[in-house]
Every structure is written in C-alpha cells, then in structure tokens.
PyMOL commands that place a pseudoatom at each C-alpha (Angstrom):
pseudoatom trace, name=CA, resn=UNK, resi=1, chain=A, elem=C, hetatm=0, pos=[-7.006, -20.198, 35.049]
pseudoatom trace, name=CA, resn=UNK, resi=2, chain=A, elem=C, hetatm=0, pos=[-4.125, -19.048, 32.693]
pseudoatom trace, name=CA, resn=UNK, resi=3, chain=A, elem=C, hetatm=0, pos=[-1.281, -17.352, 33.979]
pseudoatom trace, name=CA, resn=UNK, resi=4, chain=A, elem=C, hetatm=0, pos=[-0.364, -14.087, 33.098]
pseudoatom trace, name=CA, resn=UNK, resi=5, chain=A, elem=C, hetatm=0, pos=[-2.442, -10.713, 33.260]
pseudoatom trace, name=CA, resn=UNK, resi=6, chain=A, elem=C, hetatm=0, pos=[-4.978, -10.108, 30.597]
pseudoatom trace, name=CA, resn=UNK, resi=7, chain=A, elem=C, hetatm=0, pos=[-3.892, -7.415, 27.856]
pseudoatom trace, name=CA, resn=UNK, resi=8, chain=A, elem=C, hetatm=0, pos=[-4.902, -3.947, 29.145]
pseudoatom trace, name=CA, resn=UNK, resi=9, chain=A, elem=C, hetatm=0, pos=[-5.451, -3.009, 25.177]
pseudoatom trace, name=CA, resn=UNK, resi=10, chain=A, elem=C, hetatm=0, pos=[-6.891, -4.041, 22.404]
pseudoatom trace, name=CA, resn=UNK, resi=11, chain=A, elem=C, hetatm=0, pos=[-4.191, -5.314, 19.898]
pseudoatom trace, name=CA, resn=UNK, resi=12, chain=A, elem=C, hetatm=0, pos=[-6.448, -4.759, 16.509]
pseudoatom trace, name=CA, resn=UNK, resi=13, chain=A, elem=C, hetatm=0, pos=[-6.959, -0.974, 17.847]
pseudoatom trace, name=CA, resn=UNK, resi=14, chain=A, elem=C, hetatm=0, pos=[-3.334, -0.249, 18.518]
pseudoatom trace, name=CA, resn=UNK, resi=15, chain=A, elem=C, hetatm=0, pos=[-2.119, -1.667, 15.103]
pseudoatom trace, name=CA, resn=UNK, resi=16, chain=A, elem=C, hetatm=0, pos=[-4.761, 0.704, 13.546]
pseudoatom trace, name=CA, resn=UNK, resi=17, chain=A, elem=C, hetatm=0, pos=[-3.257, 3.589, 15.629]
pseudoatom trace, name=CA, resn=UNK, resi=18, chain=A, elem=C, hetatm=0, pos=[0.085, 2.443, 14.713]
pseudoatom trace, name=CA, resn=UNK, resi=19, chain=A, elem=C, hetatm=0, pos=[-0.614, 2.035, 11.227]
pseudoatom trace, name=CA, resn=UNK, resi=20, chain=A, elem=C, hetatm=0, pos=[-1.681, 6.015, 10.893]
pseudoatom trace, name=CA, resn=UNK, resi=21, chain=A, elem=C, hetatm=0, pos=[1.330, 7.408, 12.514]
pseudoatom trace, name=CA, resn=UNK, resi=22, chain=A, elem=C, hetatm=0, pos=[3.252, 5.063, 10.527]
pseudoatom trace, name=CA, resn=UNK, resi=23, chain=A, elem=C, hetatm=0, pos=[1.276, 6.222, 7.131]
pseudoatom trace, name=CA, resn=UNK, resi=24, chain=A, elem=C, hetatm=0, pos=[1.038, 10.089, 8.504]
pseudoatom trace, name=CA, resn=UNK, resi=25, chain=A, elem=C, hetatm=0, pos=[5.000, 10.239, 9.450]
pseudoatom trace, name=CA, resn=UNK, resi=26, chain=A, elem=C, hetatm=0, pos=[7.040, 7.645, 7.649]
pseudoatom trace, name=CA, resn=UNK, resi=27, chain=A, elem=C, hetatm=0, pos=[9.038, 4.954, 9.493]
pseudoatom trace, name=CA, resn=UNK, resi=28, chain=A, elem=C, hetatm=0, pos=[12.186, 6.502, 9.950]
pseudoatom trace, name=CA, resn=UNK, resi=29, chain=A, elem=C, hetatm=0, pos=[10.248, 9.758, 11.408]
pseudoatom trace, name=CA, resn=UNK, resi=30, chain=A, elem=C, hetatm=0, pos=[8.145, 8.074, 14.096]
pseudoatom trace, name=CA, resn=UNK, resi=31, chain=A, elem=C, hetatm=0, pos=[9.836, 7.189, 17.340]
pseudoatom trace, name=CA, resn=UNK, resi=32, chain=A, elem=C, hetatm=0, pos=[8.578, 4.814, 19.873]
pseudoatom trace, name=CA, resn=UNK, resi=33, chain=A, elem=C, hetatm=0, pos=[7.348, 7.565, 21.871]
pseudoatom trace, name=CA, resn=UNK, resi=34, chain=A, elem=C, hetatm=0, pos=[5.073, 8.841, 19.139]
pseudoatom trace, name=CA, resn=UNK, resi=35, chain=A, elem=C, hetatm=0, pos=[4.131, 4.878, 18.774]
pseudoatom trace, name=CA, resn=UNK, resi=36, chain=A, elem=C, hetatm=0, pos=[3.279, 4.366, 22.554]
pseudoatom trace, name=CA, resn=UNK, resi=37, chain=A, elem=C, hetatm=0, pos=[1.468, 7.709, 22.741]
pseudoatom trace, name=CA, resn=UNK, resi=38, chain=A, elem=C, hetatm=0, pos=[-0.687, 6.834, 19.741]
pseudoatom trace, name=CA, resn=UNK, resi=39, chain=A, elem=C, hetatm=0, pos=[-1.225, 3.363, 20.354]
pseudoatom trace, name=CA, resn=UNK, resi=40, chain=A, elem=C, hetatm=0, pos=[-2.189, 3.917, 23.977]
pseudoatom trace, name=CA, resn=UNK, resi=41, chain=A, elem=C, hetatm=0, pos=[-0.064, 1.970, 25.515]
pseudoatom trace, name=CA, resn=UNK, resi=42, chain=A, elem=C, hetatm=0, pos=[3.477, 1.826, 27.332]
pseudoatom trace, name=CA, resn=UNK, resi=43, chain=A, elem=C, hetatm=0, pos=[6.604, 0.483, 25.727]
pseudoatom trace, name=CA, resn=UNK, resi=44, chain=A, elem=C, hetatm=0, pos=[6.893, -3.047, 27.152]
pseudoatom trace, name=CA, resn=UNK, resi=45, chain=A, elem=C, hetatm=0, pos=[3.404, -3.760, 26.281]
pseudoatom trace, name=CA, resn=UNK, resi=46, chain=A, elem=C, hetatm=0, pos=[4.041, -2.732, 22.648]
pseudoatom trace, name=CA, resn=UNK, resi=47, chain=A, elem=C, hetatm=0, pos=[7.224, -4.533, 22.874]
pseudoatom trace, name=CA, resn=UNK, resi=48, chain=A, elem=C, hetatm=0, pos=[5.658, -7.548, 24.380]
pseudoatom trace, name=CA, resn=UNK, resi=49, chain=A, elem=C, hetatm=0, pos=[2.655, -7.409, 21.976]
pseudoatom trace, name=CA, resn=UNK, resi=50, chain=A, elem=C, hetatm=0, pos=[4.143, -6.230, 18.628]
pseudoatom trace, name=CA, resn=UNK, resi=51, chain=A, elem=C, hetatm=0, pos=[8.131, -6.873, 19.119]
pseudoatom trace, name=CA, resn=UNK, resi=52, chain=A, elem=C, hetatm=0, pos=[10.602, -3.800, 18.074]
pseudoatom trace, name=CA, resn=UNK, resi=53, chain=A, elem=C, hetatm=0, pos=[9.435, -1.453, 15.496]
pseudoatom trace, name=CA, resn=UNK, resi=54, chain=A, elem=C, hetatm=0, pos=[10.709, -3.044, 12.517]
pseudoatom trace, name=CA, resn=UNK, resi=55, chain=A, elem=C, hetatm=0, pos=[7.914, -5.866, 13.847]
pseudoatom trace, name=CA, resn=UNK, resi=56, chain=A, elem=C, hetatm=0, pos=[5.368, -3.901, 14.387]
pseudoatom trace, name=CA, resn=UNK, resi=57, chain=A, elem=C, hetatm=0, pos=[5.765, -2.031, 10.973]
pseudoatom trace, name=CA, resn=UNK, resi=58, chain=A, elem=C, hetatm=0, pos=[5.556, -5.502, 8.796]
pseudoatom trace, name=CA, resn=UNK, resi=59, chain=A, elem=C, hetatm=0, pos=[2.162, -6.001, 10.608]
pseudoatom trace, name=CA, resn=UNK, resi=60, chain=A, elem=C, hetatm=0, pos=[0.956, -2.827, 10.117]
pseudoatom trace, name=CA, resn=UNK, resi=61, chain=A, elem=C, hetatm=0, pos=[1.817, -3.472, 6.235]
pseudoatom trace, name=CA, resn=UNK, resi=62, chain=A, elem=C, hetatm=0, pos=[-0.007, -6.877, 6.452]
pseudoatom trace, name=CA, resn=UNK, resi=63, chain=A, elem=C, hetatm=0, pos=[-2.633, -4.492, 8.045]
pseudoatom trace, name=CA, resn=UNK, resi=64, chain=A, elem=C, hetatm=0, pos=[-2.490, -2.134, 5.196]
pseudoatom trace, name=CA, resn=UNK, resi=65, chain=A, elem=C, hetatm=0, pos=[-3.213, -4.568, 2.192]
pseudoatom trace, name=CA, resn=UNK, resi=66, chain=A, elem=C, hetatm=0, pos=[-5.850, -6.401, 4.077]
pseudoatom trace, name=CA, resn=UNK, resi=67, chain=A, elem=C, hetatm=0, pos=[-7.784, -3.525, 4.976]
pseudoatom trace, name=CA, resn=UNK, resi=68, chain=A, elem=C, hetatm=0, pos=[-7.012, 0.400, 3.313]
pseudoatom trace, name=CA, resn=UNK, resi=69, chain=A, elem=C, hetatm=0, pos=[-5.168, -1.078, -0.117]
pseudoatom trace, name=CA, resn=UNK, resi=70, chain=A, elem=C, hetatm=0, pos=[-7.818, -4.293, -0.603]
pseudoatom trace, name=CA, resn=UNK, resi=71, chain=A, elem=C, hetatm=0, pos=[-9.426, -2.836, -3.014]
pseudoatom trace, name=CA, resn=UNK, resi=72, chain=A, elem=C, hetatm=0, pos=[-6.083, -3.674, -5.013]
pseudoatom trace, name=CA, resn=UNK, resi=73, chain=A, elem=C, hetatm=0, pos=[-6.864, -7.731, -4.976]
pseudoatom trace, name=CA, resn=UNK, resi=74, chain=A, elem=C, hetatm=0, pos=[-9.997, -7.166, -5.178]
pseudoatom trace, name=CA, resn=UNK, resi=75, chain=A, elem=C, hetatm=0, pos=[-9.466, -5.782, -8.958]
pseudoatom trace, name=CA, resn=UNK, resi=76, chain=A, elem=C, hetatm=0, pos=[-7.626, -8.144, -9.863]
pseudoatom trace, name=CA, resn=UNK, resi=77, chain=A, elem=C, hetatm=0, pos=[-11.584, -10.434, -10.163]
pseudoatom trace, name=CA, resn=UNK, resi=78, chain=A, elem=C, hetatm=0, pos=[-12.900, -7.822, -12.421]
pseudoatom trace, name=CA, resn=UNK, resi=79, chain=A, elem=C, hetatm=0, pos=[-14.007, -8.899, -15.602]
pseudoatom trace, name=CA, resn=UNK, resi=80, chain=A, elem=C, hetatm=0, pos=[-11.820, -7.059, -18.165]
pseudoatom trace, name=CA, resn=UNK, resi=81, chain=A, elem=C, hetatm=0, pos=[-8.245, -6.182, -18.174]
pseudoatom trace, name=CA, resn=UNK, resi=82, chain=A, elem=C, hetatm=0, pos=[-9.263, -2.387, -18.761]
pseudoatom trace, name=CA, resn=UNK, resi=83, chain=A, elem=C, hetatm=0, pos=[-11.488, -2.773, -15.663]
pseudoatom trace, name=CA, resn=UNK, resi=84, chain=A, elem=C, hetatm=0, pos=[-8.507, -4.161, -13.454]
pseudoatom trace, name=CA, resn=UNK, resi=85, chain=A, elem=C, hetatm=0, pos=[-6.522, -1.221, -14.384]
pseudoatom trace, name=CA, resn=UNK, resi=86, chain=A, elem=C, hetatm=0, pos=[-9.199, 1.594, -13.777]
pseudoatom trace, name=CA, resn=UNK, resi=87, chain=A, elem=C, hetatm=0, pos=[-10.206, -0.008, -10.191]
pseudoatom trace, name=CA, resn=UNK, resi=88, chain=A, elem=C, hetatm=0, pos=[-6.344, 0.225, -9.412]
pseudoatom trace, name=CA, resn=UNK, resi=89, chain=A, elem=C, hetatm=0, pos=[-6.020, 3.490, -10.709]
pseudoatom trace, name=CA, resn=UNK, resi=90, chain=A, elem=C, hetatm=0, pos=[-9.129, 5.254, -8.939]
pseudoatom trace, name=CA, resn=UNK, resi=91, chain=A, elem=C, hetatm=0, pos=[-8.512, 3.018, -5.939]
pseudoatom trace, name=CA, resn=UNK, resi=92, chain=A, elem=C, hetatm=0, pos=[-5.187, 4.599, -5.582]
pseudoatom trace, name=CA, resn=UNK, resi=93, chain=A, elem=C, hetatm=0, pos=[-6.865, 8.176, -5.481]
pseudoatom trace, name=CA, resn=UNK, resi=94, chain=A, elem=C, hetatm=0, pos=[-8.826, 7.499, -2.705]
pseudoatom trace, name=CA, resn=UNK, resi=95, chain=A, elem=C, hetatm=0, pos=[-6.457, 5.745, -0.667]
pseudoatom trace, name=CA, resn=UNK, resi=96, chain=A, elem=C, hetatm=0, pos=[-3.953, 8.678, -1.045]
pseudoatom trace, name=CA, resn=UNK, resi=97, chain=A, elem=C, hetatm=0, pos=[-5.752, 11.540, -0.772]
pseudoatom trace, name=CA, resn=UNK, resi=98, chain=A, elem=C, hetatm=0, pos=[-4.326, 14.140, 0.740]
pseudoatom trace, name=CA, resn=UNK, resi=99, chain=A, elem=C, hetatm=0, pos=[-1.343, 11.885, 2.419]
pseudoatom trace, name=CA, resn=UNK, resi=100, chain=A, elem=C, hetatm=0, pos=[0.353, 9.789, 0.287]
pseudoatom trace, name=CA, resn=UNK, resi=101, chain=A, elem=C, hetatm=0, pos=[0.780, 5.671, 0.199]
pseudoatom trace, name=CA, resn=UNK, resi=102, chain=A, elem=C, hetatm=0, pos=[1.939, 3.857, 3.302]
pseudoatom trace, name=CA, resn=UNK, resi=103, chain=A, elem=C, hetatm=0, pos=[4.247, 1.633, 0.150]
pseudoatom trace, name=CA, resn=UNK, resi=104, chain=A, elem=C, hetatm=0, pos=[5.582, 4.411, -1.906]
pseudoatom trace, name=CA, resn=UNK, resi=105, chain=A, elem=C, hetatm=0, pos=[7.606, 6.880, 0.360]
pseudoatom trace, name=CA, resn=UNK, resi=106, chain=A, elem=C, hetatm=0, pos=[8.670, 4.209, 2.467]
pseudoatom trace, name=CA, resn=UNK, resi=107, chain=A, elem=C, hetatm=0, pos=[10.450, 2.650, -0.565]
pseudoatom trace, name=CA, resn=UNK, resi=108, chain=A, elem=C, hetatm=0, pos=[12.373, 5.703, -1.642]
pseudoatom trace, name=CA, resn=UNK, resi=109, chain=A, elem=C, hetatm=0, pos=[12.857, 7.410, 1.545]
pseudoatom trace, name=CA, resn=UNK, resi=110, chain=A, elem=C, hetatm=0, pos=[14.104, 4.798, 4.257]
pseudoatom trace, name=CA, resn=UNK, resi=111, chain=A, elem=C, hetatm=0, pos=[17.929, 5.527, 6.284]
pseudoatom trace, name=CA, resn=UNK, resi=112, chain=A, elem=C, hetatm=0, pos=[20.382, 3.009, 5.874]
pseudoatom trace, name=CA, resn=UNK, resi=113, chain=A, elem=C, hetatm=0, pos=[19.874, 1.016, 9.148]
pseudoatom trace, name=CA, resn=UNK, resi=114, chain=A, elem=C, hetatm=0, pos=[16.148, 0.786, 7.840]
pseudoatom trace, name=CA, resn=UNK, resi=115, chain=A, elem=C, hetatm=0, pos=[17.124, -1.021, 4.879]
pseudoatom trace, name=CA, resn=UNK, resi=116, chain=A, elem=C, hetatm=0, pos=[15.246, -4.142, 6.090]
pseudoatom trace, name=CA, resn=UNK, resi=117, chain=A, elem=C, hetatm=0, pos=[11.756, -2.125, 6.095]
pseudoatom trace, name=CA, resn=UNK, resi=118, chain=A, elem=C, hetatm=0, pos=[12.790, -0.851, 2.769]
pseudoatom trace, name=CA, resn=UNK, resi=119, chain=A, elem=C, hetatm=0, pos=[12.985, -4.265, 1.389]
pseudoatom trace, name=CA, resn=UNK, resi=120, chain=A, elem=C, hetatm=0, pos=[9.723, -5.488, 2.646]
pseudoatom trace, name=CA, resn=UNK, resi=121, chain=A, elem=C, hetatm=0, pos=[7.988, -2.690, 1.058]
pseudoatom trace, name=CA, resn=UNK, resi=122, chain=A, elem=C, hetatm=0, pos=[9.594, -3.418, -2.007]
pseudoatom trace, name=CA, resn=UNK, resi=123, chain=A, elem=C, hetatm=0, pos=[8.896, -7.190, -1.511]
pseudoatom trace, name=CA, resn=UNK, resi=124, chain=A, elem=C, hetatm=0, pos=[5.263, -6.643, -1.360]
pseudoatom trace, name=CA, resn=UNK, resi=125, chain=A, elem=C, hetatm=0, pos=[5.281, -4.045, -4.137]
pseudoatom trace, name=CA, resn=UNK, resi=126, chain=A, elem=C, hetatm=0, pos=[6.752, -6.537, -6.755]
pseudoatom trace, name=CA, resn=UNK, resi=127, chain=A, elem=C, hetatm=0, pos=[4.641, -9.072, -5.675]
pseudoatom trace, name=CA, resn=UNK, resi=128, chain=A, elem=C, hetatm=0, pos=[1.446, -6.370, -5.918]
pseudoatom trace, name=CA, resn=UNK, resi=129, chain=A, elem=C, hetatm=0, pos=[3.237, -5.680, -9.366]
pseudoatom trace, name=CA, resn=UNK, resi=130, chain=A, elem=C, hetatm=0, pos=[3.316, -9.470, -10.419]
pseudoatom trace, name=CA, resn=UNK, resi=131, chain=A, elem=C, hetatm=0, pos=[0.042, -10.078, -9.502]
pseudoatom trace, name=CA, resn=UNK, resi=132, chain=A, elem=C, hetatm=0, pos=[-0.966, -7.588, -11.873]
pseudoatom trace, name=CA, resn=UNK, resi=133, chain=A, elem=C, hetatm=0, pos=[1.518, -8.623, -14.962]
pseudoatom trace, name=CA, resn=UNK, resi=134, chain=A, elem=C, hetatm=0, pos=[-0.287, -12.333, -14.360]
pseudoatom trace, name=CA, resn=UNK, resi=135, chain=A, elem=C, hetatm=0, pos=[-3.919, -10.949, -14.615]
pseudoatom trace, name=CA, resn=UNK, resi=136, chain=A, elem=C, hetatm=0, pos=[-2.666, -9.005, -18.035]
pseudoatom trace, name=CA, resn=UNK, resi=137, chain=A, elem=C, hetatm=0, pos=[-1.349, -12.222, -19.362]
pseudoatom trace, name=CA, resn=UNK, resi=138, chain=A, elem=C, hetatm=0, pos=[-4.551, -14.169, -19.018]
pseudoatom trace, name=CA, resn=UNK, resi=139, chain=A, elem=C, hetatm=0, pos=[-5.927, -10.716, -20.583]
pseudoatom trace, name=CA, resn=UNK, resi=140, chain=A, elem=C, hetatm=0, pos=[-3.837, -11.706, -23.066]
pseudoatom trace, name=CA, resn=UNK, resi=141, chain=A, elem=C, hetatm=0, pos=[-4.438, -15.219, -23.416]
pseudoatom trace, name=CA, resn=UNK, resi=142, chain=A, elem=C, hetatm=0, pos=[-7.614, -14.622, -23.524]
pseudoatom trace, name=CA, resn=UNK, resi=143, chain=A, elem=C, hetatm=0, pos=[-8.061, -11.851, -25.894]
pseudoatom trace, name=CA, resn=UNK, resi=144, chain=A, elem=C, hetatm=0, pos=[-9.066, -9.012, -23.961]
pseudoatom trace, name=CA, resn=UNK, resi=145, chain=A, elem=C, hetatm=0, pos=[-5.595, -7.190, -24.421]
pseudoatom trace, name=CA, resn=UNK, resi=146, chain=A, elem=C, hetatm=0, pos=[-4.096, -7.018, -27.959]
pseudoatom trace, name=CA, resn=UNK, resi=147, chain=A, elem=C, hetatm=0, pos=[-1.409, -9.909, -28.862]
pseudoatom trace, name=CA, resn=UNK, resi=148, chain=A, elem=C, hetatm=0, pos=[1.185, -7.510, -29.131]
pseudoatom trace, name=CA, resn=UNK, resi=149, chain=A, elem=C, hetatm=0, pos=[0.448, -6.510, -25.355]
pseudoatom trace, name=CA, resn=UNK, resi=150, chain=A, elem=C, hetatm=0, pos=[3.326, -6.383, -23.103]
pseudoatom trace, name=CA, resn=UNK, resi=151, chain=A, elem=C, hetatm=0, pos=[1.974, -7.252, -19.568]
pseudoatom trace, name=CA, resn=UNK, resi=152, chain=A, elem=C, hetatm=0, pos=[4.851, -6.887, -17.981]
pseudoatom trace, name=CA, resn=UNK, resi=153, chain=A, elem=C, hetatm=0, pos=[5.443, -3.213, -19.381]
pseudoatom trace, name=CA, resn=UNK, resi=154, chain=A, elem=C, hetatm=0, pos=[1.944, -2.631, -18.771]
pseudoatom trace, name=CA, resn=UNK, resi=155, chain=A, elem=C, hetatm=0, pos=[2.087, -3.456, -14.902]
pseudoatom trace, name=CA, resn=UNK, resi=156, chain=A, elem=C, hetatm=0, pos=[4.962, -1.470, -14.703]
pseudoatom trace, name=CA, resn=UNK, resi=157, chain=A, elem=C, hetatm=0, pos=[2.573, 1.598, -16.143]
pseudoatom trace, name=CA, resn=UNK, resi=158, chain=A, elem=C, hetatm=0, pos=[0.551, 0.629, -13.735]
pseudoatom trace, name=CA, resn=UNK, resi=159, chain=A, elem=C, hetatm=0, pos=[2.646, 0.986, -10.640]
pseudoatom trace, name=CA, resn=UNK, resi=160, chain=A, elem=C, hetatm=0, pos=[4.067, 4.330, -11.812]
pseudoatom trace, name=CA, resn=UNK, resi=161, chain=A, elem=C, hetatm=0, pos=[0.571, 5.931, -12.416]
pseudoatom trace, name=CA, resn=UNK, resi=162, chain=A, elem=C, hetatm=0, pos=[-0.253, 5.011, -9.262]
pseudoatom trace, name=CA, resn=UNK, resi=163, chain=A, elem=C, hetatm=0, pos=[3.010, 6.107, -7.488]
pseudoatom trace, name=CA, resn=UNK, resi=164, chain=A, elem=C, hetatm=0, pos=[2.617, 9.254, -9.263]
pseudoatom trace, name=CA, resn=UNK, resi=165, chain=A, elem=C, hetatm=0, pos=[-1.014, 9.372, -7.761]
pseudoatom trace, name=CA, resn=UNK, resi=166, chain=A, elem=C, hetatm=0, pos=[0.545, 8.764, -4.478]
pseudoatom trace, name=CA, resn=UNK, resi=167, chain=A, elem=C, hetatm=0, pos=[3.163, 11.043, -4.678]
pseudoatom trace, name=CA, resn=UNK, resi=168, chain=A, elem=C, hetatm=0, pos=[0.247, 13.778, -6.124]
pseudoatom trace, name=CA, resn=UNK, resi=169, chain=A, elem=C, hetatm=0, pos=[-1.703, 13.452, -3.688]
pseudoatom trace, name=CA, resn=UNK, resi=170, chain=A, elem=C, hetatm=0, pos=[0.574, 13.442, -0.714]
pseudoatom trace, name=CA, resn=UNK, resi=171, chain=A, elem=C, hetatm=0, pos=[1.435, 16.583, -2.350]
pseudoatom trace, name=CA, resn=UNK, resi=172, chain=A, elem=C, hetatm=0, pos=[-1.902, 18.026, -1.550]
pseudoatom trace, name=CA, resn=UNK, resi=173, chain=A, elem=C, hetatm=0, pos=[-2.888, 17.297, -5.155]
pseudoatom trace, name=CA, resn=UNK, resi=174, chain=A, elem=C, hetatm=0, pos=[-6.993, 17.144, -5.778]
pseudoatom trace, name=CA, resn=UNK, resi=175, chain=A, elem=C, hetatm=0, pos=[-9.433, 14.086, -6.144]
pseudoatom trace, name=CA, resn=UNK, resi=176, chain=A, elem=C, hetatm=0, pos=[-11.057, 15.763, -9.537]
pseudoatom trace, name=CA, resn=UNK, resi=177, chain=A, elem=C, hetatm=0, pos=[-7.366, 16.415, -10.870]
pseudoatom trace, name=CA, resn=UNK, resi=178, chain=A, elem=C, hetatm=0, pos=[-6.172, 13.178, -10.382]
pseudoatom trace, name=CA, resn=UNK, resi=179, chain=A, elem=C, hetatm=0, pos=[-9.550, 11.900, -11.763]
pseudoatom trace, name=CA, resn=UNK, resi=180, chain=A, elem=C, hetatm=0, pos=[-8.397, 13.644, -15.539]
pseudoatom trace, name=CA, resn=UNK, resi=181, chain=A, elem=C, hetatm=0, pos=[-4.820, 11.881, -14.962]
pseudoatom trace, name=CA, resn=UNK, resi=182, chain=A, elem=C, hetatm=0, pos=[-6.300, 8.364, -14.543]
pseudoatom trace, name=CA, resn=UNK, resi=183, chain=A, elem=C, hetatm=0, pos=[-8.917, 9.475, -17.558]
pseudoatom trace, name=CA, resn=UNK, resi=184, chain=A, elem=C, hetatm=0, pos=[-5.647, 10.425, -19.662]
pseudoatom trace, name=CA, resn=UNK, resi=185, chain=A, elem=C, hetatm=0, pos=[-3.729, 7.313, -18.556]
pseudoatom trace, name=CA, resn=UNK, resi=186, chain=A, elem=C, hetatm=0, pos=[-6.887, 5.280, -19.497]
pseudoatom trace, name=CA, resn=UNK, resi=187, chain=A, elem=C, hetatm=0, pos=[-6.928, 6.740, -23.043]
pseudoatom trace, name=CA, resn=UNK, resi=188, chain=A, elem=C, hetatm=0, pos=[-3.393, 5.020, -23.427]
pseudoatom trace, name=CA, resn=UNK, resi=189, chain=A, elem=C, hetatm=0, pos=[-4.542, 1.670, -22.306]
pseudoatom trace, name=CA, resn=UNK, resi=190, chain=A, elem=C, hetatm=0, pos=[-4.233, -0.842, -25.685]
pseudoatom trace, name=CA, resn=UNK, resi=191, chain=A, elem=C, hetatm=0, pos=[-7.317, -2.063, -27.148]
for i in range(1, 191): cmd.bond("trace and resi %d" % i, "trace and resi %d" % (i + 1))
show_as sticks, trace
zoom trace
C-alpha cells in the first residue's frame, strides 16, 4: 500500500475554483485566504498540491487555454484566413462577457513583485499572437489574403480587437454591441 494519505480533494475541481477567483479578482487582488476558501481546501494542502500562488496561477493559465480560451486553437484549423479571424473575434465575446479575460488585465495591471506572472501572461499572449501571424502567412502563401497582406500587422489587429472586447466587456459592455464591433472590424479585414 502507498504511503501517504489520499488527497481529501479533487485537484481538477480546485484548479477550476481557483481559476474563477483568479479570472473574477485578478492576481494581485486574491489572497490565499480567498484561494483556500474557494478551492475548498486548507493552505498546506494547496501548498502541497499546487505550490505558492505564483504556481498555482501558471496552471490555472495552462487551465485557461485548454479549456475557456480553446476555442482560440481551435480557429486557427478553419478553412479561410477571414474565418480564423471571425472565430477569434466572436470567441472572445463570449469568453468575456460580462468579466473580462483572465490574459488581458493581468498583463497591464500586475504590482511589481508580480512581475513574474506578468511575464507569463505576456509569454503566452505573444505566442497566442504568433500563432496567429503564422496561420496569416500561409493565408498568404496561399492566396487567401492579398500579397500585400501584412500578417504580422494583421495579428496585431487581432489581439487589440480582442483586448478591446475584453476590456468592453469587463466593462459591462453587451454581447449584441460587441457583435456590431467585430461586424465593423470584419469590414476592414483585406480581401
């Protein structure tokens, strides 16, 4: 028989827990207590499960972009580059309504001694925006954007619609009215 006492929660639960507090209240304004409380369990079970809090944040954003933000890879197999952009852009809308991306505040709003969270937001933003910026070049390559296309401008587009979605609809901004923005932004799209 192994040593040790079973876990008296279930890890997969508590990261979801942890990852709404975390998406609700920002890093820097949850504490462990609000953690613990959340999560169900007492601190040297979360630290013995999870680590500190800087820890247990980078899972939750591993969390995050397997599960809530998917849909984000997921786009990147559509068919045309216009598609790709459109799934991003309404996928954003529903994954922020009414609080906000777990990515964006965190990558503007973090305290000084949080400047390791910071950077692996950032981290997994540019690589989110490269991603993209290689789909648009095989748009490119393979006709489906114009030859003059920039893909690298054109990812950036992308990420600041969608932080301005994000920052809209943490702002209690609604569905239908960030609909019409992605509907104008779409009308700018080359081709």
């Amino acid at each position: 028989m192994p040593g040790g006492r079973p876990r008296a929660f279930d890890p997969e639960t508590a990261l979801e827990r942890a990852m709404e507090v975390f998406w609700r209240q920002g890093y820097d304004g949850t504490s462990m207590s609000d953690l613990t409380a959340a999560m169900d369990i007492n601190r040297p079970s979360l630290y013995a499960a999870f680590g500190n809090k800087e820890r247990l944040f980078v899972a939750v954003l591993d969390r995050y972009l397997a599960g809530p933000a998917a849909y984000a890879a997921d786009a990147l197999a559509l068919p045309t580059a216009r598609e790709v952009v459109e799934h991003l852009l309404i996928g954003a809308i529903g994954l922020t309504e009414g609080r906000g991306c777990l990515h964006s505040g965190h990558a503007q709003s973090c305290a000084p001694e949080s400047e390791p969270v910071r950077q692996q937001v950032l981290t997994r933003r540019r690589a989110s925006t490269a991603a993209l910026r290689h789909r648009l070049e095989r748009a490119r390559r393979e006709g489906d954007l114009p030859a003059d296309a920039d893909p690298a401008t054109l990812a950036d587009y992308v990420a600041t619609v969608t932080d301005g979605i994000a920052a809209q609809a943490a702002n209690g901004v609604d569905a239908d009215d960030l609909r019409r923005v992605v509907a104008v932004a779409m009308r700018a799209w080359p081709g």
